[in-house]
Chimera marker file (.cmm) of the C-alpha trace (Angstrom):
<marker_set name="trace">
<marker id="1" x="12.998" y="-8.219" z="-5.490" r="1" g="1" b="0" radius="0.5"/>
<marker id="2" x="10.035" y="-10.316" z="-6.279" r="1" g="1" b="0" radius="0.5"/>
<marker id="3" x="8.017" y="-8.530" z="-8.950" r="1" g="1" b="0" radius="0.5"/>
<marker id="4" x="4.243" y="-9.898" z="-9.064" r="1" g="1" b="0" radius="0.5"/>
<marker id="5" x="2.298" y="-9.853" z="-12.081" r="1" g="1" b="0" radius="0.5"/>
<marker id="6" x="-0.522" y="-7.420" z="-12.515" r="1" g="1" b="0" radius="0.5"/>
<marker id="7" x="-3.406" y="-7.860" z="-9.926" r="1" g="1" b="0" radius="0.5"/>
<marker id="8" x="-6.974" y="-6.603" z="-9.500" r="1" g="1" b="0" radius="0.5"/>
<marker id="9" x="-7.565" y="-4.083" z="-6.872" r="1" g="1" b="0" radius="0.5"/>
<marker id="10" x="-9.702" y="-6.556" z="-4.931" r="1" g="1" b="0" radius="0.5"/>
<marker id="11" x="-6.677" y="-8.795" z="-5.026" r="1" g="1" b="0" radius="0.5"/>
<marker id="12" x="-4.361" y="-5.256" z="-4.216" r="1" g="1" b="0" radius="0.5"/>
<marker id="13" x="-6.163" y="-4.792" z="-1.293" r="1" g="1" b="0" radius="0.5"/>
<marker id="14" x="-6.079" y="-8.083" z="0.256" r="1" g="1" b="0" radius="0.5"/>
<marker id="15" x="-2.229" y="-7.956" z="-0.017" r="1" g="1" b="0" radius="0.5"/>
<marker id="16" x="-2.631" y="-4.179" z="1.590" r="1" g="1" b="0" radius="0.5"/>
<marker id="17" x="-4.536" y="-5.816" z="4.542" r="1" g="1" b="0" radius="0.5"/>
<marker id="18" x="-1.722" y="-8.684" z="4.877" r="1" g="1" b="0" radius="0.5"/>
<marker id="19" x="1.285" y="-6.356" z="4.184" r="1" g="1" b="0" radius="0.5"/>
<marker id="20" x="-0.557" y="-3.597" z="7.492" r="1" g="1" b="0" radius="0.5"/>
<marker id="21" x="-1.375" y="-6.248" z="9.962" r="1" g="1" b="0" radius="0.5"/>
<marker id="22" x="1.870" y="-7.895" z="9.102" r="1" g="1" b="0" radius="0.5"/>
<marker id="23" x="4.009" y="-5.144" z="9.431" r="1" g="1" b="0" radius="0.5"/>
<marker id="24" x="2.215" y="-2.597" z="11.709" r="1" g="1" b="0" radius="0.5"/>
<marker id="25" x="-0.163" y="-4.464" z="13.796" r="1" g="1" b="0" radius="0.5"/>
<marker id="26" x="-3.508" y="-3.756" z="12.004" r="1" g="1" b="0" radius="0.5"/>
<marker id="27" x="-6.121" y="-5.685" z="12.451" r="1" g="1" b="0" radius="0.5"/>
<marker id="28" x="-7.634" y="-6.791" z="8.542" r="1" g="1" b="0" radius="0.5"/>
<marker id="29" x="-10.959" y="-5.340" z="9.474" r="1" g="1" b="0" radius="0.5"/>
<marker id="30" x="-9.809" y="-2.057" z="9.888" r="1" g="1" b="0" radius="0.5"/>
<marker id="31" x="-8.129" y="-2.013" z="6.457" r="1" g="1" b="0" radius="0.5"/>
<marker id="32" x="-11.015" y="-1.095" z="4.140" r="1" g="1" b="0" radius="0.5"/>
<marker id="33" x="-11.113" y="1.287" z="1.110" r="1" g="1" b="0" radius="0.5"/>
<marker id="34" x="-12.047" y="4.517" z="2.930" r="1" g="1" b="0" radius="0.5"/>
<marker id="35" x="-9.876" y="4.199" z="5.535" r="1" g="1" b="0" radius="0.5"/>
<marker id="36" x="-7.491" y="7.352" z="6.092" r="1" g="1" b="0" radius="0.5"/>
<marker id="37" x="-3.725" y="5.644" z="7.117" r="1" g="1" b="0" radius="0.5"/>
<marker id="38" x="-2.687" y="8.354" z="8.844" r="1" g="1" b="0" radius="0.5"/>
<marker id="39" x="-5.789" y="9.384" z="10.909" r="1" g="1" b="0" radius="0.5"/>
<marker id="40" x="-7.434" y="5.967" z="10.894" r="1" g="1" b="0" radius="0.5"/>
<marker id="41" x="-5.173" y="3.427" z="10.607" r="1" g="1" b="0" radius="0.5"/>
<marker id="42" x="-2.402" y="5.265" z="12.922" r="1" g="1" b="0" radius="0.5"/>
<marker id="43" x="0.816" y="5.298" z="10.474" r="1" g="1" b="0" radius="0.5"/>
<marker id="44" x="3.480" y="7.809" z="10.607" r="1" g="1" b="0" radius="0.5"/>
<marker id="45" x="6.026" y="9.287" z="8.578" r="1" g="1" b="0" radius="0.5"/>
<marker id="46" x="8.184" y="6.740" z="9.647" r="1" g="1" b="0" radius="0.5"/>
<marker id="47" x="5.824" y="3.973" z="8.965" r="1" g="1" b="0" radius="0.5"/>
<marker id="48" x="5.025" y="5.142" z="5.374" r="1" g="1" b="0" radius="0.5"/>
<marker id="49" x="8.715" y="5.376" z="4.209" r="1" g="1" b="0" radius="0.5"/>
<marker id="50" x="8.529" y="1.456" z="5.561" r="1" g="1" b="0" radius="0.5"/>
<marker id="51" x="5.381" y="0.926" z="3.480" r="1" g="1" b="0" radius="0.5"/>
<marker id="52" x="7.029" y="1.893" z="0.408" r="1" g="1" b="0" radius="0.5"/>
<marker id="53" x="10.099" y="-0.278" z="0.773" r="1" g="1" b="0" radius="0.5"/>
<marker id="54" x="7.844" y="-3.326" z="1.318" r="1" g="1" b="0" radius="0.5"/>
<marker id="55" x="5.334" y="-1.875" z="-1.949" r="1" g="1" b="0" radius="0.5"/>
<marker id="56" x="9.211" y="-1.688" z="-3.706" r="1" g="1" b="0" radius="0.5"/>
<marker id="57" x="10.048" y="-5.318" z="-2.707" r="1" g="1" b="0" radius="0.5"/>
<marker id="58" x="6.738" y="-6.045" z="-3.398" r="1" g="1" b="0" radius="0.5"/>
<marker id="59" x="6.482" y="-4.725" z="-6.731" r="1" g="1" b="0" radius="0.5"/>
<marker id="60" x="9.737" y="-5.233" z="-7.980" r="1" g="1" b="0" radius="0.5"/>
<marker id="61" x="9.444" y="-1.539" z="-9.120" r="1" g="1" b="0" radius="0.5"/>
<marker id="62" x="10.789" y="1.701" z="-7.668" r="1" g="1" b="0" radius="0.5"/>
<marker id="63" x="7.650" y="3.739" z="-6.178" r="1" g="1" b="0" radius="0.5"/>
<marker id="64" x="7.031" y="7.129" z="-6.989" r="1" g="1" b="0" radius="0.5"/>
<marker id="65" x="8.049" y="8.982" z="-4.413" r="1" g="1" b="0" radius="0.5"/>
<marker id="66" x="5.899" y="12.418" z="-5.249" r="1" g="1" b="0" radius="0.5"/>
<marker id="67" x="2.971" y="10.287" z="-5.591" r="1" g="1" b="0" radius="0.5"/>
<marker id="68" x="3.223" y="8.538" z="-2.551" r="1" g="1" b="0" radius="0.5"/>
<marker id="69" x="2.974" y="11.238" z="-0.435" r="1" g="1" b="0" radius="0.5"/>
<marker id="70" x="-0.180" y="12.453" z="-1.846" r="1" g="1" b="0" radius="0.5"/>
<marker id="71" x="-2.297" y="8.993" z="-0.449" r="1" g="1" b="0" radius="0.5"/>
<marker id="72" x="-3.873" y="9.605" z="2.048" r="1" g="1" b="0" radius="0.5"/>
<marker id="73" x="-6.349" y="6.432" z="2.386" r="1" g="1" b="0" radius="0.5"/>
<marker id="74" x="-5.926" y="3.205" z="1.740" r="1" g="1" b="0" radius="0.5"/>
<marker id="75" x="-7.975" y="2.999" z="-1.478" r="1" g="1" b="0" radius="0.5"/>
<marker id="76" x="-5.764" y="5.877" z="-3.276" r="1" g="1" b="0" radius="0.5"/>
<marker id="77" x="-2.824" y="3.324" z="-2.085" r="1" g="1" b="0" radius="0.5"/>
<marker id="78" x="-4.864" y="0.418" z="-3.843" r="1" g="1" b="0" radius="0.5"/>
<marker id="79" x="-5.168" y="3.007" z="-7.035" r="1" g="1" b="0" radius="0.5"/>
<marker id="80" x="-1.591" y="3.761" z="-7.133" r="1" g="1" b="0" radius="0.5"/>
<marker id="81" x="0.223" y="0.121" z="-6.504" r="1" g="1" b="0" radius="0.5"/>
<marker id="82" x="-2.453" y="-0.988" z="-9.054" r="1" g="1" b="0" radius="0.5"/>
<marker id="83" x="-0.807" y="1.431" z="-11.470" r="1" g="1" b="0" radius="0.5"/>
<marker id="84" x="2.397" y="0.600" z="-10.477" r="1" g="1" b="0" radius="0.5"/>
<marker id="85" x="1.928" y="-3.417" z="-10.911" r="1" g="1" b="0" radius="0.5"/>
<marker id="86" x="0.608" y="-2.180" z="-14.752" r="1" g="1" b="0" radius="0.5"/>
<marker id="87" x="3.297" y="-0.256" z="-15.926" r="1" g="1" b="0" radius="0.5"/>
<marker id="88" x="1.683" y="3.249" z="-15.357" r="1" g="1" b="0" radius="0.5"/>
<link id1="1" id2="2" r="1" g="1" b="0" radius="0.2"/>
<link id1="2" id2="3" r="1" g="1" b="0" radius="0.2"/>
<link id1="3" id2="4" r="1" g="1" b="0" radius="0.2"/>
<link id1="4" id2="5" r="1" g="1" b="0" radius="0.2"/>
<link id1="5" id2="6" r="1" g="1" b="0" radius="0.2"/>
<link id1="6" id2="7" r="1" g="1" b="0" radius="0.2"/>
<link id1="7" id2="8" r="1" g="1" b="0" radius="0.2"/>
<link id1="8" id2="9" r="1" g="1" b="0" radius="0.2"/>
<link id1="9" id2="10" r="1" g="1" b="0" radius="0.2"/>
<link id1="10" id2="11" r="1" g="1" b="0" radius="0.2"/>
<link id1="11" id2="12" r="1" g="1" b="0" radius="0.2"/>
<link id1="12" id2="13" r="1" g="1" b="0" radius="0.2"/>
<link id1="13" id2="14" r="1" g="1" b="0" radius="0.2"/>
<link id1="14" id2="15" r="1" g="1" b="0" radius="0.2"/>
<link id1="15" id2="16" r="1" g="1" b="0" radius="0.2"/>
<link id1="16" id2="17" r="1" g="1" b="0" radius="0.2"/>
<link id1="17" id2="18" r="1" g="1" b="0" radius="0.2"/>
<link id1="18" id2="19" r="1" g="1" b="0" radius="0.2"/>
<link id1="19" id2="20" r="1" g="1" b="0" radius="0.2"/>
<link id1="20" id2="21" r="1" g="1" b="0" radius="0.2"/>
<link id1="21" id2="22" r="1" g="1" b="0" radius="0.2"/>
<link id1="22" id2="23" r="1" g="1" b="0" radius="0.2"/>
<link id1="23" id2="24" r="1" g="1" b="0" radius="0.2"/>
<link id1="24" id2="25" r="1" g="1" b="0" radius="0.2"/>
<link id1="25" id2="26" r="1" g="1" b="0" radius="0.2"/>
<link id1="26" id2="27" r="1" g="1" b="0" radius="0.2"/>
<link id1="27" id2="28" r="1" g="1" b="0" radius="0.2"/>
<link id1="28" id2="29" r="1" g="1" b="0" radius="0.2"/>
<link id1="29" id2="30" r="1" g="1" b="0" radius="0.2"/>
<link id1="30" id2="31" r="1" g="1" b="0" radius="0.2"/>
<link id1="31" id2="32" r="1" g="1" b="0" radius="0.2"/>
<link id1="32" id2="33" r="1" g="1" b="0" radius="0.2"/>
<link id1="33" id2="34" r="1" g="1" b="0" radius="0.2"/>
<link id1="34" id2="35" r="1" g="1" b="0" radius="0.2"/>
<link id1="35" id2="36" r="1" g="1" b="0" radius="0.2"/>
<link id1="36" id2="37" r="1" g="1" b="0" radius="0.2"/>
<link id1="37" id2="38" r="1" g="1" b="0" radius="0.2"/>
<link id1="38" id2="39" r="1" g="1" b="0" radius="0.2"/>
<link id1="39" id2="40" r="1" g="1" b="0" radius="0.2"/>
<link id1="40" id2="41" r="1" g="1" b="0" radius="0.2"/>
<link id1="41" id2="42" r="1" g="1" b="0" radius="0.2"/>
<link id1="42" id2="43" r="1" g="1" b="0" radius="0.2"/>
<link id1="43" id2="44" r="1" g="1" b="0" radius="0.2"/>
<link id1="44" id2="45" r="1" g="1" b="0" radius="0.2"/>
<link id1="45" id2="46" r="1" g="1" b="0" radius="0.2"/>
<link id1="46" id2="47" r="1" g="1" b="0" radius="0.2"/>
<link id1="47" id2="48" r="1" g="1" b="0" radius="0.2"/>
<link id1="48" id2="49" r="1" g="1" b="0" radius="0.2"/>
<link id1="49" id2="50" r="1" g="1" b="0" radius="0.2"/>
<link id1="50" id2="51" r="1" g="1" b="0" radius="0.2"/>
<link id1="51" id2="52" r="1" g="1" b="0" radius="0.2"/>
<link id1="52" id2="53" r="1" g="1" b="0" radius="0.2"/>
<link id1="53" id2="54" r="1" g="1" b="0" radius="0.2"/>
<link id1="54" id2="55" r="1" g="1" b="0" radius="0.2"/>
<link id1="55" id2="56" r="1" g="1" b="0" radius="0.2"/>
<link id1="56" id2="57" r="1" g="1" b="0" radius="0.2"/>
<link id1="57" id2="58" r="1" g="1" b="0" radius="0.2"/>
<link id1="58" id2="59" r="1" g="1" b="0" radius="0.2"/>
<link id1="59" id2="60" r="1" g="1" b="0" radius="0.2"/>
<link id1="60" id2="61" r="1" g="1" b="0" radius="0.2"/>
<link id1="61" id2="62" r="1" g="1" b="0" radius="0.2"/>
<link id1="62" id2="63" r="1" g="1" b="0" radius="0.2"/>
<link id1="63" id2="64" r="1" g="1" b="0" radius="0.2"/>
<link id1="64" id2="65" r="1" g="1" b="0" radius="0.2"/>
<link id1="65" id2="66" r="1" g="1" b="0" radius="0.2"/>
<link id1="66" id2="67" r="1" g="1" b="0" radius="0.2"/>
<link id1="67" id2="68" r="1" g="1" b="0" radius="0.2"/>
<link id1="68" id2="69" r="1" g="1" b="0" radius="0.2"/>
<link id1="69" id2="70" r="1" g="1" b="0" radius="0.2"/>
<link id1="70" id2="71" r="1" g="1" b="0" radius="0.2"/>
<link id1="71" id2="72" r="1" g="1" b="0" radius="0.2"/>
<link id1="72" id2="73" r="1" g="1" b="0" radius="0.2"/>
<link id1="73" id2="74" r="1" g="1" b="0" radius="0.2"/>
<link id1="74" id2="75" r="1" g="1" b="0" radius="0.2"/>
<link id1="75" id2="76" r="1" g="1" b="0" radius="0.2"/>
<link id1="76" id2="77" r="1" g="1" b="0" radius="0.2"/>
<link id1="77" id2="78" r="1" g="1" b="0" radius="0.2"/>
<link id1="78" id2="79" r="1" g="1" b="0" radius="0.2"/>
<link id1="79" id2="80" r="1" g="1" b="0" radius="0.2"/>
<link id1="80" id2="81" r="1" g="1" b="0" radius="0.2"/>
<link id1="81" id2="82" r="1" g="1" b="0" radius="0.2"/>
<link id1="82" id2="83" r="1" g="1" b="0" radius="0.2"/>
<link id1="83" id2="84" r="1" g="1" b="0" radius="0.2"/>
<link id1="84" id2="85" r="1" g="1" b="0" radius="0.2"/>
<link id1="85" id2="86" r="1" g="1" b="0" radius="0.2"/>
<link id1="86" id2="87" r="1" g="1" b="0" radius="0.2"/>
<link id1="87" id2="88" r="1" g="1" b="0" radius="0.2"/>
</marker_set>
């Protein structure tokens, strides 16, 4: 795993945006704070458990799996990987 150092959320997101079109097809435009990733940005189930293996990977941290499944848009995902990155 290759653990990054703490980011901003600004910085968060862009990597959010890269990690999405990367890995599901998004287009970067569509990736903005109040976007809902279920309803909006068309994930599934399926998709999420693959978003937290790459946010894992990404992190070099284990992701909290109880949490996770309470984000709903992609800002609340920029909130909690920001946490994550800073120990919390």
């Amino acid at each position: 795993m290759s653990q990054l150092a703490p980011m901003d959320r600004d910085a968060i997101l862009a990597k959010v945006r890269e990690i999405l079109a990367k890995q599901f097809e998004i287009p970067p435009e569509k990736v903005v704070p109040e976007a809902q990733l279920y309803t909006d940005l068309g994930l599934d189930s399926i998709d999420a458990v693959d978003l937290v293996v790459t946010l894992q990977d990404m992190a070099g941290r284990k992701v909290d799996a109880d949490r996770f499944r309470t984000i709903r848009s992609v800002d609340q995902l920029v909130d909690a990987i920001h946490d994550l990155l800073n120990g919390k």
